[in-house]
VOBA-1610 file (N, C-alpha, C; in pm, whole numbers, padded with zeros to 5 digits, always signed):
BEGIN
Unk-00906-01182-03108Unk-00970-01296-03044Unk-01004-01403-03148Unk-00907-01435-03189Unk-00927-01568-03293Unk-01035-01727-03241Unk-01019-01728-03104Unk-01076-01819-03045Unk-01282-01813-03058Unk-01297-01647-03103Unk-01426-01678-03109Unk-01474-01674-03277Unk-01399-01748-03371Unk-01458-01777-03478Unk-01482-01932-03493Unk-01484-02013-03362Unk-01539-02123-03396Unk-01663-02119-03350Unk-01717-02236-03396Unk-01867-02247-03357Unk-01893-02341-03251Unk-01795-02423-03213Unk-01792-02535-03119Unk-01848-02457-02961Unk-01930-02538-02867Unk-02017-02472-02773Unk-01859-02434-02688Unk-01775-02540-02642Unk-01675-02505-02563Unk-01608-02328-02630Unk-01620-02330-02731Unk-01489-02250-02808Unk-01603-02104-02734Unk-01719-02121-02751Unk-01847-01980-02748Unk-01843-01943-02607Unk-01819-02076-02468Unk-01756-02031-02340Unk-01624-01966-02302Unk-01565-02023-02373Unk-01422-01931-02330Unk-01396-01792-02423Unk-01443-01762-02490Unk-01467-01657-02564Unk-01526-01566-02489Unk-01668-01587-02427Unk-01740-01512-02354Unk-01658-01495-02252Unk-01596-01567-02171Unk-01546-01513-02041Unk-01396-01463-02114Unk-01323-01516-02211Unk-01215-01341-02236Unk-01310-01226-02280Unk-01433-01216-02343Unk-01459-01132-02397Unk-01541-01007-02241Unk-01534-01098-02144Unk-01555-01005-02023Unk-01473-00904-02004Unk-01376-00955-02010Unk-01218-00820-01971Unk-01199-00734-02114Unk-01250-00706-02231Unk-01283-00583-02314Unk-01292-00491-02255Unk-01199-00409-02286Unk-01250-00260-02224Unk-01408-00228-02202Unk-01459-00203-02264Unk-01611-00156-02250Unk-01732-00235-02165Unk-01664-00380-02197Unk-01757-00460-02147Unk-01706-00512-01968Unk-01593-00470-01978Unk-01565-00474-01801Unk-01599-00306-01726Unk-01578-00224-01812Unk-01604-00099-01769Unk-01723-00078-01682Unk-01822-00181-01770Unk-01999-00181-01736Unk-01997-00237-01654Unk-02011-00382-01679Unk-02022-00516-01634Unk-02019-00545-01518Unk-01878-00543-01464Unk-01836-00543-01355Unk-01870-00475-01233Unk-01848-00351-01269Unk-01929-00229-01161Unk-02057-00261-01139Unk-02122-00277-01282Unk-02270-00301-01203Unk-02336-00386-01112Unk-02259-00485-01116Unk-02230-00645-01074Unk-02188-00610-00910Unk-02102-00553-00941Unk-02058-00548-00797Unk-02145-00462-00663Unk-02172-00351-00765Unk-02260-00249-00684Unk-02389-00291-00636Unk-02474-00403-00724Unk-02559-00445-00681Unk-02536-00557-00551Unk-02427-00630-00620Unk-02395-00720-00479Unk-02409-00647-00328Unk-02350-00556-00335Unk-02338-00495-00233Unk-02472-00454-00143Unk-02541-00429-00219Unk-02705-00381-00187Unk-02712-00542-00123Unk-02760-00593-00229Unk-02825-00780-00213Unk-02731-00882-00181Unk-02646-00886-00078Unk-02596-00913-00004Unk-02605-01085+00012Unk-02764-01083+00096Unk-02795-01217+00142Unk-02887-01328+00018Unk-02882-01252-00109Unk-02952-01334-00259Unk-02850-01298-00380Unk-02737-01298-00343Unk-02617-01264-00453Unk-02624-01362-00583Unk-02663-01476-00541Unk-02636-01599-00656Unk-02780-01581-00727Unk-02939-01533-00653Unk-03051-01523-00754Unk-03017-01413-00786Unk-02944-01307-00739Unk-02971-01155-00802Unk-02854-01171-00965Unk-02721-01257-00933Unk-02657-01290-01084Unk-02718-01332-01145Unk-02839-01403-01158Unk-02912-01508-01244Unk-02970-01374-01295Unk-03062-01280-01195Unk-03164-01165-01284Unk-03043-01083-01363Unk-02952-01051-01316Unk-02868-00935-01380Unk-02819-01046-01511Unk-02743-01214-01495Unk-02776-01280-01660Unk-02884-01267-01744Unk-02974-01267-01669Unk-03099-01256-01742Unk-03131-01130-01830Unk-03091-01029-01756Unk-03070-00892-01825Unk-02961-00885-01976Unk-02871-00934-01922Unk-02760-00942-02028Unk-02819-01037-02144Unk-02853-01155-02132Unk-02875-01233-02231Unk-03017-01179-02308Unk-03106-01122-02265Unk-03253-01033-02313Unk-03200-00973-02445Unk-03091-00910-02439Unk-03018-00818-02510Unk-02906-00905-02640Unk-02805-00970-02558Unk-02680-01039-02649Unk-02717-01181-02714Unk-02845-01222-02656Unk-02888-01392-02741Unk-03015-01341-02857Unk-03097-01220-02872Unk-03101-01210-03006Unk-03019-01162-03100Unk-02941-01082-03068Unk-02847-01047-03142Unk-02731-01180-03199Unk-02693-01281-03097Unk-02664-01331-03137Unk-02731-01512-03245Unk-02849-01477-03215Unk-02969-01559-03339Unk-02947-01478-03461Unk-02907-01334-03454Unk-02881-01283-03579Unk-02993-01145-03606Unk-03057-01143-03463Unk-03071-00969-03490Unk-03013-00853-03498Unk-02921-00869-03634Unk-02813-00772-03632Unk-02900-00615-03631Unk-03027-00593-03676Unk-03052-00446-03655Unk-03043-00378-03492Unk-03045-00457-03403Unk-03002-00435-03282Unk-02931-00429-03231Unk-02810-00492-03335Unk-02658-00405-03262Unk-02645-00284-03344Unk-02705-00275-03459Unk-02668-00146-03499Unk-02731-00068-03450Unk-02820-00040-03399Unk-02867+00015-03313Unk-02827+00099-03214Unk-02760+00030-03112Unk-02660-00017-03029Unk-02520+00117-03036Unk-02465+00043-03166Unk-02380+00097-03235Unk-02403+00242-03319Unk-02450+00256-03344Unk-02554+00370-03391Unk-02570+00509-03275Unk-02608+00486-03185Unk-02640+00561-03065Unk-02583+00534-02937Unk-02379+00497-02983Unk-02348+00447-02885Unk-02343+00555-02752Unk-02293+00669-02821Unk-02248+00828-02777Unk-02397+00810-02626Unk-02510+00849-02702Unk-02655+00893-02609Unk-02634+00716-02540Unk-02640+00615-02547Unk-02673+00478-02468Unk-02570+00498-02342Unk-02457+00543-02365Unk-02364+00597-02232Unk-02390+00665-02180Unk-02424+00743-02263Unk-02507+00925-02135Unk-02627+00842-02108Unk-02702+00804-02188Unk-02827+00733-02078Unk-02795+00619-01935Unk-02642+00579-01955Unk-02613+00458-01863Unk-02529+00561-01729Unk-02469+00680-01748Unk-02398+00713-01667Unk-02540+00823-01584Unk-02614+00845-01626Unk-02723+00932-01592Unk-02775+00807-01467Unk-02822+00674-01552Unk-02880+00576-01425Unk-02806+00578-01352Unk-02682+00522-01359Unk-02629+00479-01232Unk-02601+00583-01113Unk-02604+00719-01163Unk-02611+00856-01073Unk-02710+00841-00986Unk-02881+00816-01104Unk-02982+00821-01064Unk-02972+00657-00941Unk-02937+00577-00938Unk-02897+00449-00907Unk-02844+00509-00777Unk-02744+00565-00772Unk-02651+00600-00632Unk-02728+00663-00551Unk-02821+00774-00576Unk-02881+00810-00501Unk-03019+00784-00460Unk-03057+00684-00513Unk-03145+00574-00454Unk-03080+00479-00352Unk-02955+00446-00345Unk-02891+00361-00265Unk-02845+00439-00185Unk-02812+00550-00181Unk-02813+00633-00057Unk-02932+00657+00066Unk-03025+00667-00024Unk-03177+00728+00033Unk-03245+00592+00047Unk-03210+00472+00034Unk-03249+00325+00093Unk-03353+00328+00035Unk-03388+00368-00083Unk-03446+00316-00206Unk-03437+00216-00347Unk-03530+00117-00351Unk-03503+00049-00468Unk-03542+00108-00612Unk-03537+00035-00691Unk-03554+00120-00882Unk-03658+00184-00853Unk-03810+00101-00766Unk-03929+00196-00781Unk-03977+00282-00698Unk-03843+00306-00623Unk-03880+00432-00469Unk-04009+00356-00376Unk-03923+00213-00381Unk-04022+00156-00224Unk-03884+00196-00145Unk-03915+00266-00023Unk-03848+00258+00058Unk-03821+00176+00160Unk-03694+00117+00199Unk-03646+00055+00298Unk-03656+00076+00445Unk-03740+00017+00512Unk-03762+00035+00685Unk-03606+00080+00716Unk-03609+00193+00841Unk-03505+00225+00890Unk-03454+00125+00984Unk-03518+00064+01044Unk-03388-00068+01093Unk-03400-00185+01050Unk-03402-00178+00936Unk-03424-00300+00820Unk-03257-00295+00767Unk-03196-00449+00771Unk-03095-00474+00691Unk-03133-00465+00531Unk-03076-00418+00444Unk-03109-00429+00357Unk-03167-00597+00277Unk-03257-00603+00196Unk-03298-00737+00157Unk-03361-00718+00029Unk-03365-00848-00070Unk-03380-00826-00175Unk-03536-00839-00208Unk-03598-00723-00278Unk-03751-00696-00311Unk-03767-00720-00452Unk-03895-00686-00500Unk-03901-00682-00673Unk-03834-00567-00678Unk-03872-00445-00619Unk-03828-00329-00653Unk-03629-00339-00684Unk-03556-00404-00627Unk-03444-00414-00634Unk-03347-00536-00746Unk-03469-00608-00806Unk-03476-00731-00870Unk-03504-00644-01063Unk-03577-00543-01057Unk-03595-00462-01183Unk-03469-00373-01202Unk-03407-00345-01060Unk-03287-00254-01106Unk-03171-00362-01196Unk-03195-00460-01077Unk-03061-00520-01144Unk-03082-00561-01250Unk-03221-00615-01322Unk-03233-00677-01442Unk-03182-00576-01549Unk-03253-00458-01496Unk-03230-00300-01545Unk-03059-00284-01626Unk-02990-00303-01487Unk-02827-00301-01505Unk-02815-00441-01616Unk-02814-00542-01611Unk-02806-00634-01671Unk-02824-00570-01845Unk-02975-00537-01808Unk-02988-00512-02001Unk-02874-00397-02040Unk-02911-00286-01959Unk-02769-00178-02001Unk-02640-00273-02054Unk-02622-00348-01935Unk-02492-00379-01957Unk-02466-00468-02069Unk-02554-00529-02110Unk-02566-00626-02239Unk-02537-00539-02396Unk-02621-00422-02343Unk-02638-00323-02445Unk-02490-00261-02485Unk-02435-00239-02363Unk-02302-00191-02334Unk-02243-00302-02406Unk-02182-00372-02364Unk-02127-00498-02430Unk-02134-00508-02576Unk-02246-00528-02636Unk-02317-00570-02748Unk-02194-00431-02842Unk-02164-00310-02807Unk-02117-00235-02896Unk-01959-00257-02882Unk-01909-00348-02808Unk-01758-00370-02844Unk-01737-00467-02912Unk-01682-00459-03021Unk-01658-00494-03151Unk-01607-00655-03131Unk-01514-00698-02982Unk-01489-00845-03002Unk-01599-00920-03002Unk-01684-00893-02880Unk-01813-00950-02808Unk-01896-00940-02893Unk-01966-00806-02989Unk-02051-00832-03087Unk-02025-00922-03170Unk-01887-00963-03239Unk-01860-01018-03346Unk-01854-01149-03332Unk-01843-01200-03191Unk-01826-01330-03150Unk-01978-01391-03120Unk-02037-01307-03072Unk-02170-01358-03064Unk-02269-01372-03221Unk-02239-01278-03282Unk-02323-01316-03451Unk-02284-01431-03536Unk-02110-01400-03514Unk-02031-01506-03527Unk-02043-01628-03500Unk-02055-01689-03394Unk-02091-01777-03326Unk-02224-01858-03360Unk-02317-01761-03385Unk-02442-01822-03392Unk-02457-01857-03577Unk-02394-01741-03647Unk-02413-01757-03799Unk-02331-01882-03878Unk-02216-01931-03798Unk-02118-02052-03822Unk-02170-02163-03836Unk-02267-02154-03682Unk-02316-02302-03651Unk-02438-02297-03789Unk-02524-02189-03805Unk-02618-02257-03905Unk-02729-02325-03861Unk-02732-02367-03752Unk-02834-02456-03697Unk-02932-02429-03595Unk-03057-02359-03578Unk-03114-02261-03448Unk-03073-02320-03357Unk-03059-02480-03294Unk-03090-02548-03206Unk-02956-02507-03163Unk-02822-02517-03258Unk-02694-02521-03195Unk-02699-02374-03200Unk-02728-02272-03251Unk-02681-02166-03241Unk-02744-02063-03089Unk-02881-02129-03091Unk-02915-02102-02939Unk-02846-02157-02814Unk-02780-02293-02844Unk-02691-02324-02709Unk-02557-02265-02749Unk-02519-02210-02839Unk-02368-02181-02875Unk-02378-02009-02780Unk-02476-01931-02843Unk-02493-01836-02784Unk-02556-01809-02637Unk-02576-01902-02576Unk-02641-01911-02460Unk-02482-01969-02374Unk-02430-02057-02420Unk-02266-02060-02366Unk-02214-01952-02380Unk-02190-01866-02467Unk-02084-01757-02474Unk-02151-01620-02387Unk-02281-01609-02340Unk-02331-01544-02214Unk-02322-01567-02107Unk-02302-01724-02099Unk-02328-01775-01960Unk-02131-01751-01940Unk-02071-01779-02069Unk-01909-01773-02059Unk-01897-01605-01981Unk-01939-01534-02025Unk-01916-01366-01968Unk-01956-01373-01838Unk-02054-01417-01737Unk-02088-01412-01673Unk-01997-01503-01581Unk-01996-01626-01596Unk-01892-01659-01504Unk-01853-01687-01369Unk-01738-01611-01411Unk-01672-01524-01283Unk-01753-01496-01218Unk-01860-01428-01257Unk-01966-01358-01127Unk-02042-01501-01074Unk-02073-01563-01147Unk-02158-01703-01086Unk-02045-01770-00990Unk-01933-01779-01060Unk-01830-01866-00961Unk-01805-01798-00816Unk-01809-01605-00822Unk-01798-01558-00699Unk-01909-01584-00608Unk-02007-01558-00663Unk-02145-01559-00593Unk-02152-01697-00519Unk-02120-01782-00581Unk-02105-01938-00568Unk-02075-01968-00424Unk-01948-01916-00447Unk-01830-01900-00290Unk-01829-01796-00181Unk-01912-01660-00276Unk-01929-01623-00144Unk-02040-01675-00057Unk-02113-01724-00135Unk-02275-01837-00026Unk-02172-01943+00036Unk-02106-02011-00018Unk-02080-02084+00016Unk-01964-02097+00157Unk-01940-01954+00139Unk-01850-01964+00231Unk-01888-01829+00374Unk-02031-01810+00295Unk-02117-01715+00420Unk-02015-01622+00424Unk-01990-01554+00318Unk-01890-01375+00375Unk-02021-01315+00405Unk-02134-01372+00377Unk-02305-01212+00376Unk-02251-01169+00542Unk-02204-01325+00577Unk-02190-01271+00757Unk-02034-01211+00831Unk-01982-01183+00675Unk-01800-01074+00719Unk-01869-00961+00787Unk-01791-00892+00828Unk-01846-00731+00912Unk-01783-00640+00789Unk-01769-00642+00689Unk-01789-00536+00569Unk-01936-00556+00506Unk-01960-00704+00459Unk-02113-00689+00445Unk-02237-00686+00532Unk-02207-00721+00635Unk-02252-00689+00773Unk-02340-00564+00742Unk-02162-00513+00768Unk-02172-00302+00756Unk-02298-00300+00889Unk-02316-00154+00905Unk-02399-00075+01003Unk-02527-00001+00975Unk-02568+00041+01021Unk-02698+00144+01016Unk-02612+00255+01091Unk-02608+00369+01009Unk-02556+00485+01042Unk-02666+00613+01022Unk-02673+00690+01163Unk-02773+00821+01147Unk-02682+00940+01117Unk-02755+01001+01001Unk-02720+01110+00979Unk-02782+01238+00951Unk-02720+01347+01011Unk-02823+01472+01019Unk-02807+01534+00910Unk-02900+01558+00784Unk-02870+01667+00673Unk-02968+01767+00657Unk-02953+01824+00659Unk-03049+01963+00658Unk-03163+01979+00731Unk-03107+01945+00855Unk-03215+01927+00942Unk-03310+01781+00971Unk-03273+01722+00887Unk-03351+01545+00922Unk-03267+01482+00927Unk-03343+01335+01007Unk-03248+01255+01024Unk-03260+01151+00924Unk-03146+01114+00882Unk-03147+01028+00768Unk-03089+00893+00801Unk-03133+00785+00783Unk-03092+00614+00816Unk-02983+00584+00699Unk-02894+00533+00686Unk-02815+00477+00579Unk-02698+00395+00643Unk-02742+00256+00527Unk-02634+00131+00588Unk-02517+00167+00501Unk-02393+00103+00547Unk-02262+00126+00530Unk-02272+00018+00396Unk-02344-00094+00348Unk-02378-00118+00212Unk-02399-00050+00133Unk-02517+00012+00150Unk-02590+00101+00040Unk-02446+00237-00008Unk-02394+00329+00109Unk-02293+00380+00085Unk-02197+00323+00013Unk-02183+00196+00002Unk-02075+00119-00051Unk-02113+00081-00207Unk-02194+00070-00204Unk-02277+00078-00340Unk-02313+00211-00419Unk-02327+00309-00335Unk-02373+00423-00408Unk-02269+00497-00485Unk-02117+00453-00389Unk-02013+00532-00414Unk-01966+00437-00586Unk-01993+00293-00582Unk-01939+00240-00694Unk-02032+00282-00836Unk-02195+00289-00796Unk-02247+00396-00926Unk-02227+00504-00938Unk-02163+00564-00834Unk-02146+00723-00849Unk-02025+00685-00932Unk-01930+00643-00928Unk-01829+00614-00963Unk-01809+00618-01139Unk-01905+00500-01125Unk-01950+00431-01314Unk-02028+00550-01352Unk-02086+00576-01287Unk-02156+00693-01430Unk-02092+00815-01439Unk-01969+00893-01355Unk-01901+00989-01401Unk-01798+00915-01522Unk-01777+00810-01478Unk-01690+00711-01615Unk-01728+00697-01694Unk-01864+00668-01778Unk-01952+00648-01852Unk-01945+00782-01900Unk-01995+00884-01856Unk-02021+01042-01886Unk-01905+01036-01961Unk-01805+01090-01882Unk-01658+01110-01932Unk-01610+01037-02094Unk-01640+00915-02070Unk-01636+00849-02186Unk-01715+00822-02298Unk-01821+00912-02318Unk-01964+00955-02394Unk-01907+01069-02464Unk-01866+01182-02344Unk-01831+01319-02425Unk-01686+01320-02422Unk-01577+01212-02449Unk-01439+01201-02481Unk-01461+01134-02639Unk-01524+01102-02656Unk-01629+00994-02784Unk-01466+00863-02764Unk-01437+00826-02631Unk-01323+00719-02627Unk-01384+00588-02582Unk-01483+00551-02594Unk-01565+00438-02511Unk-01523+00317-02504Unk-01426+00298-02621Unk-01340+00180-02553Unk-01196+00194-02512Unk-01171+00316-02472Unk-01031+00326-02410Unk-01027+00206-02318Unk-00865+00191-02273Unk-00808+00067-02177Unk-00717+00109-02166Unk-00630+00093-02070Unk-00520+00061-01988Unk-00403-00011-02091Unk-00262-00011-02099Unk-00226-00091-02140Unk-00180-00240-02037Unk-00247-00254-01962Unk-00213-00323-01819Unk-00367-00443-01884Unk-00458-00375-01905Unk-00609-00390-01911Unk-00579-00506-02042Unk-00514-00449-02177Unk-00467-00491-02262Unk-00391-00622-02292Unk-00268-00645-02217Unk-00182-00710-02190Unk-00269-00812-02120Unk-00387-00833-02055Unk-00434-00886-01987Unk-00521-00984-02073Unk-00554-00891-02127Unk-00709-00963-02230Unk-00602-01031-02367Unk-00461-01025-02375Unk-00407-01105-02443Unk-00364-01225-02397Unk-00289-01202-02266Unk-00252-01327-02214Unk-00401-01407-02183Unk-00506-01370-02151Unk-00648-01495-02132Unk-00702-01503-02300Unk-00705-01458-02425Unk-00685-01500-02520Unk-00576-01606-02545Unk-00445-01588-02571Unk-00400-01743-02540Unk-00399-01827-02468Unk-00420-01824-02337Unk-00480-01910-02245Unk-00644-02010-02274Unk-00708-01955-02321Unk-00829-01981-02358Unk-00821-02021-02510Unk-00720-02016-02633Unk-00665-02067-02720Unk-00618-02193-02693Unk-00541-02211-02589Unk-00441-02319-02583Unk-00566-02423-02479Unk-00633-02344-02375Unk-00673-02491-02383Unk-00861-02504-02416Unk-00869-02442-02529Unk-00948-02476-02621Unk-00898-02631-02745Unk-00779-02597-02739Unk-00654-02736-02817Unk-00700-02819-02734Unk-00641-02815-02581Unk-00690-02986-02511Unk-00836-02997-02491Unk-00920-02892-02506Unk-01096-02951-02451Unk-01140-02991-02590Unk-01098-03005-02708Unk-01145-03022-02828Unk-01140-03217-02854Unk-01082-03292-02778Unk-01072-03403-02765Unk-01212-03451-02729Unk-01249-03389-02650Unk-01444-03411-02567Unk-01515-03359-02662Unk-01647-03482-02702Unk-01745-03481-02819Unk-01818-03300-02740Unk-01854-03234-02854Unk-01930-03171-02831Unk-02055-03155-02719Unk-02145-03260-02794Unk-02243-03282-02658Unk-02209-03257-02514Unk-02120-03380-02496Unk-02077-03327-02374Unk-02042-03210-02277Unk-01980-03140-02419Unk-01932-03038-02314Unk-02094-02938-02348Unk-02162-02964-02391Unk-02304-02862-02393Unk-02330-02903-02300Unk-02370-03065-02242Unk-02373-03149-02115Unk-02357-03078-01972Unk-02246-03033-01993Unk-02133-02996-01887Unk-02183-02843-01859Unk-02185-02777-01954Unk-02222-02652-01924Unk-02372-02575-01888Unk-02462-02673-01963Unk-02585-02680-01906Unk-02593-02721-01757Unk-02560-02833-01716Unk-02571-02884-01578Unk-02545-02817-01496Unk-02411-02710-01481Unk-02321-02635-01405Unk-02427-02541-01405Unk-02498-02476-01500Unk-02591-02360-01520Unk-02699-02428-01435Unk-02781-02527-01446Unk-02886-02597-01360Unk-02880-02597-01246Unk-02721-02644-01181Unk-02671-02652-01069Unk-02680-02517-00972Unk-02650-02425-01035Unk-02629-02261-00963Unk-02750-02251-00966Unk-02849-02254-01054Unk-03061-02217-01057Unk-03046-02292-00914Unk-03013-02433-00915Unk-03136-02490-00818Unk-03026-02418-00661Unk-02917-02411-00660Unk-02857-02350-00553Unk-02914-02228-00497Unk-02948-02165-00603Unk-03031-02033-00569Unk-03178-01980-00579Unk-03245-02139-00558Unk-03344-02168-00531Unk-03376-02182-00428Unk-03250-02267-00359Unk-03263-02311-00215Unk-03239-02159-00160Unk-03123-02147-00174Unk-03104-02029-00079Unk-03209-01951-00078Unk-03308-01866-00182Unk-03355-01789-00128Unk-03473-01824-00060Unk-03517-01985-00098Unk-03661-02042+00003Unk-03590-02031+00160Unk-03493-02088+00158Unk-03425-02060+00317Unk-03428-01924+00356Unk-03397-01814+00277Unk-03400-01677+00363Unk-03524-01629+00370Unk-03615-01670+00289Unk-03774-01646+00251Unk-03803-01711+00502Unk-03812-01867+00457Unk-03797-01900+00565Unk-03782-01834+00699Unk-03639-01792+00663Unk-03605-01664+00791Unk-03649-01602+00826Unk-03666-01474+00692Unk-03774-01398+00716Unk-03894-01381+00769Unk-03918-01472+00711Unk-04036-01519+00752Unk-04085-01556+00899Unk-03979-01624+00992Unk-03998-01659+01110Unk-04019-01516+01181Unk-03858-01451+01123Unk-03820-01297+01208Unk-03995-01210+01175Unk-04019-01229+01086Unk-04133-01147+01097Unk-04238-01149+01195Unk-04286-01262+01153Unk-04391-01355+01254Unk-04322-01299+01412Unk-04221-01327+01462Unk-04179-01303+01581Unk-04194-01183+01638Unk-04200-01050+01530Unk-04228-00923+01558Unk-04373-00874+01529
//
């Protein structure tokens, strides 16, 4: 990843978003991202902001230059996986049992909705996943990198605050469109309230939460597996081939965005970041709103 030894703010965004597709750091990332979506459904765009928030807690001191925290990191990568594939187990079967991180339980004919209790998990996932991240060798190196080039706190805090917000992304751009284009109201996120009899009780569970439980159940036998294989950044050669072709892609047009003064593009990337806050500001005063009526009405 030659593209993340500059210090320029543009060069620290496109870096971050190739440095998403790393083996290790999509392994995490992604799953967790997704699994939570699934839960928080109708606050997808504030719940990416808490799960950024998680990630950056973790990858923007490190990248100011608290290197004892990636070694750290790095140090105890083996136990930080067994501790990440253990949560998300512990994770699945909270989302089974229509529980959030702090075992408030979910009313049985309650659609699922987003609480504090469900707002600590994801921040939760976020830091893991930062942590996760922080030990693959492109992403660590680009972020110390990044910040130690520039030399300057002021630039090295927006350099590294681009190359987080660059990883993230994708997830802001989905979240973006799926509000925008109301899938919360497809009949997969819809999903059902399904009763089920286990050992004699009856148990409530939405076809979300199942949908979610199955993707942490998922990640933390992967995580496990890849703790006691000591292979944690295995990949695909498909996975590979991939994260080369968006390395030159993100090379080449790092060449044409280099014409635009700096500022600007800090300009540009700040605003876009402002833009999604205040979007998911509105949205959740509007579902607050809702709620709010539906309550009152009952």
């Amino acid at each position: 990843m030659d593209i993340i030894f500059s210090a320029s703010i543009i060069a620290a965004f496109l870096a971050g978003m190739v440095a998403l597709f790393a083996p290790c750091c999509i392994t995490v990332l992604l799953p967790a991202y997704l699994a939570s979506a699934f839960r928080e459904k109708k606050n997808i765009l504030k719940m990416t902001f808490v799960f950024f928030a998680g990630i950056a807690v973790i990858l923007v001191p490190i990248g100011l230059g608290a290197a004892a925290l990636a070694e750290i990191f790095r140090d105890f990568h083996k136990e930080m996986y067994i501790f990440g594939g253990l949560l998300m187990i512990f994770l699945a079967i909270l989302a089974i049992r229509g529980k959030g991180f702090a075992l408030i339980p979910m009313p049985k004919r309650m659609m699922p909705r987003m609480d504090a209790a469900s707002s600590k998990s994801v921040f939760l996932l976020g830091m893991f996943s930062g942590a996760a991240t922080s030990c693959c060798a492109p992403v660590l190196a680009g972020a110390v990198t990044l910040a130690v080039v520039s030399g300057v706190f002021w630039k090295a805090l927006i350099v590294t605050f681009a190359y987080v917000f660059g990883m993230t992304f994708p997830l802001f751009a989905t979240a973006y469109f799926y509000d925008r284009f109301k899938l919360d109201k497809s009949r997969l996120m819809r999903g059902k309230l399904m009763k089920l009899q286990l050992a004699g009780r009856t148990v409530y569970v939405h076809t979300t939460n199942l949908l979610a439980a199955a993707v942490f159940l998922a990640m933390g036998t992967v995580l496990l597996w890849l703790a006691y294989s000591d292979n944690a950044f295995w990949a695909p050669s498909s996975q590979t081939d991939i994260g080369n072709t968006l390395n030159q892609w993100s090379e080449n047009a790092l060449n044409k965005a280099s014409v635009i003064p700096e500022f600007v593009w800090g300009a540009i990337i700040i605003g876009v970041f402002l833009f999604l806050l205040y979007k998911a500001r509105r949205k959740n005063s509007k579902n607050k709103r809702i709620y709010g009526n539906n309550k009152a009405c009952h």
